[in-house]
N, C-alpha and C positions, 0 to 999 in steps of 0.2 A: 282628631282621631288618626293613627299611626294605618297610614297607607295598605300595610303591607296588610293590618290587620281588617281593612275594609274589604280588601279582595278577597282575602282565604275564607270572610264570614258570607260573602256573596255566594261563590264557586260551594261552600254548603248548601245557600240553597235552593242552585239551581240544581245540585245534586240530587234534593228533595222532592223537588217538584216535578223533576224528571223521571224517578221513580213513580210518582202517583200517576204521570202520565202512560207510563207503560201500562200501570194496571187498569186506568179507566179504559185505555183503548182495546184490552183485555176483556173489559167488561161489556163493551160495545159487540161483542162480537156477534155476527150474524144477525143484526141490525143493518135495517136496508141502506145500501149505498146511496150518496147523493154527493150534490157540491157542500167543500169544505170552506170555511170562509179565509182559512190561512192558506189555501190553495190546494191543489190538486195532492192530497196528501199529506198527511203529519211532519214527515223529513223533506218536503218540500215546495220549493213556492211555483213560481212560473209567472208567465202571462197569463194578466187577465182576471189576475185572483182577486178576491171582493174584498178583502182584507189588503193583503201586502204581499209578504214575498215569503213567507211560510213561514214554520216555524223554527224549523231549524235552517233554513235558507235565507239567508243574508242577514238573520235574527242571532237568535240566542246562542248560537255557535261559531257562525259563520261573517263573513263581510266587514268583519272590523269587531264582533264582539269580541264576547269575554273566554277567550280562549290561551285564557296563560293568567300568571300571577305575576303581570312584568311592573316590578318595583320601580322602575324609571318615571311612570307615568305622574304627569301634574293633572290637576283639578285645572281642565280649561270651557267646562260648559256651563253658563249661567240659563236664566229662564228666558232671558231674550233669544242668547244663542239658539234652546231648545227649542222656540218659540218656529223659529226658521228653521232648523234640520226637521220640523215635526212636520211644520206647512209645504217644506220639498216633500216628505214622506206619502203626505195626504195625495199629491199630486199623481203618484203614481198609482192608485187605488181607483178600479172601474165605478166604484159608488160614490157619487161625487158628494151625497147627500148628507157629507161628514166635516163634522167643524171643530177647533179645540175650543174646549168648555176652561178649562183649570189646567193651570200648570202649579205644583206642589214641589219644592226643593226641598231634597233631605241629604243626610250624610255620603248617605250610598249610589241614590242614584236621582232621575228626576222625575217624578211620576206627571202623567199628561191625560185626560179625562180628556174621549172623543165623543160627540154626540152627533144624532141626527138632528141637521137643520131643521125638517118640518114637521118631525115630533116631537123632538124637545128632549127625548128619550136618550139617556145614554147606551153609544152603540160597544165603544170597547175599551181597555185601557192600555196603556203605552209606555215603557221605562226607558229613559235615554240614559246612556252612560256618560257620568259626570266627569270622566279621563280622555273618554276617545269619542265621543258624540252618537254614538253607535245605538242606533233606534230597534226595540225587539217589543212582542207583547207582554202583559206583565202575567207575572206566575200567577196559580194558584185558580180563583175563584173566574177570573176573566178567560183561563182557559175548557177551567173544567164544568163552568156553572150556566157560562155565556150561553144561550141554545139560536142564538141568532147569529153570530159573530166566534164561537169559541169552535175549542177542538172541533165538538160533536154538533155543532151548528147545521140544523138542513136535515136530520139522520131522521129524524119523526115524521118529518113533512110539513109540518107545522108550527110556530111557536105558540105554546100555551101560554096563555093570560097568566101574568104570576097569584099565586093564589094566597101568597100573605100580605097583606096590605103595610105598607109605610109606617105607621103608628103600631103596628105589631109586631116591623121588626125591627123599631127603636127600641121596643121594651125588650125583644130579646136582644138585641144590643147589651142594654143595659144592664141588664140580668146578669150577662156573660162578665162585663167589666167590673159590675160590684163584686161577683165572687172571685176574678183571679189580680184585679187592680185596685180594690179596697171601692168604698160606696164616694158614687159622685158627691157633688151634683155632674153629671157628663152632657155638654154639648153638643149634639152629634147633627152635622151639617149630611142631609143624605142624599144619593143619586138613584136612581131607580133603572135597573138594566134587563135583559130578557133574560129573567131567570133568578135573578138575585137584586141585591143592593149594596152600592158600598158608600162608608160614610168616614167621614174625617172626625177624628176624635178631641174633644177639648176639655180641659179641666181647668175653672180657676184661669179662663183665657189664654191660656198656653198650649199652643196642639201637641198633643201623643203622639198621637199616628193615626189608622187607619186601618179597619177592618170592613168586612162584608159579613152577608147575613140573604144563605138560602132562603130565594123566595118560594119554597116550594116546600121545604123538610123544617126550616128554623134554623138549621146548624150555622155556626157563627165561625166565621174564618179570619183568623187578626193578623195584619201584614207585619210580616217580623223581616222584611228583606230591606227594607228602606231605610234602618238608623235614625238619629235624632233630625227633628226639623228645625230649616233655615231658612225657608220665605214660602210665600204662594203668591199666586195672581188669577184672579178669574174672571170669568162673566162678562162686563160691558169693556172692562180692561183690556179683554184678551182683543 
């Protein structure tokens, strides 16, 4: 895929998701204060934060990301490399109780599935840049659905038990794929997170991609930021 057209299709959409963040945080409003798991605030990180370093601080704008459209860059981070900028990442994070599950290579970027060691639970998910190594969390559902670990993480006081079970939201999985990707049979490897699920997609043993699935509404959110896939590694591997 031509370089140039990897970045300008990315920088749409973080455009996108950047939008939907203003409105959710919009929509938050007057919702009790508390700690943010991306740190002391949406534009930024700090010490100390139970995540990392915010979200717009040394992430998705900042610290080596994606802040230009610079045509120069090579494809220099494989899934070992990420494997090691993720494990330095983790290091810097006050909750120690976090381990990589899956590392997932695609065109665009590298996605990395974190979970908690002693629940098994996934805690959040993580996109490294495949040009400059550049660690941020990933859009969309990990931000806005996460209630443990995302934007609005902490805001209720509580995280509620997700209230759609596993097998109900492969079916809506399914449901979703047959109507807008033609009818399986579809594969779907899933993770279970506070608040939602996301699952890796397969057809005829070839992976798609990867969408999530509100564990609370049903609504189905399909990762269009990632491009075609080119390897993974997980589980006892990692």
């Amino acid at each position: 895929m031509n370089e140039k057209a990897t970045l300008q299709r990315r920088a749409s959409a973080i455009g996108v998701i950047l939008a939907l963040a203003i409105v959710s945080q919009s929509n938050a409003a007057g919702q009790p204060e508390s700690t943010r798991p991306y740190g002391p605030g949406m534009m930024g990180g700090g010490q100390g934060s139970t995540y990392g370093s915010g979200m717009m601080g040394g992430g998705m704008m900042g610290g080596g990301g994606y802040t230009g459209l610079d045509n120069s860059l090579q494809r220099s981070v494989d899934i070992a490399k990420a494997k090691s900028i993720v494990t330095s990442y983790l290091t810097g994070i006050v909750n120690k109780n976090l381990v990589i599950d899956e590392i997932m290579e695609f065109e665009d970027n590298l996605y990395v599935l974190i979970k908690e060691s002693d629940s098994g639970k996934g805690a959040f998910e993580l996109l490294v840049d495949p040009f400059t190594g550049a660690v941020q969390p990933e859009f969309g559902p990990n931000m806005m659905w996460n209630l443990k670990y995302g934007m609005m993480g902490g805001r209720t006081g509580s995280v509620r038990p997700n209230t759609i079970g596993l097998e109900e939201a492969k079916s809506l999985a399914t449901a979703y794929l047959d109507r807008v990707r033609g009818h399986g049979p579809y594969d779907l490897g899933a993770d279970e997170f506070y608040g939602y699920y996301t699952m890796d997609v397969k057809k005829d043993g070839q992976v798609l991609g990867m969408l999530s699935v509100n564990a609370f509404s049903g609504q189905v959110w399909y990762h269009t930021w990632h491009g075609g896939f080119v390897g993974m590694q997980e589980g006892a591997a990692m």
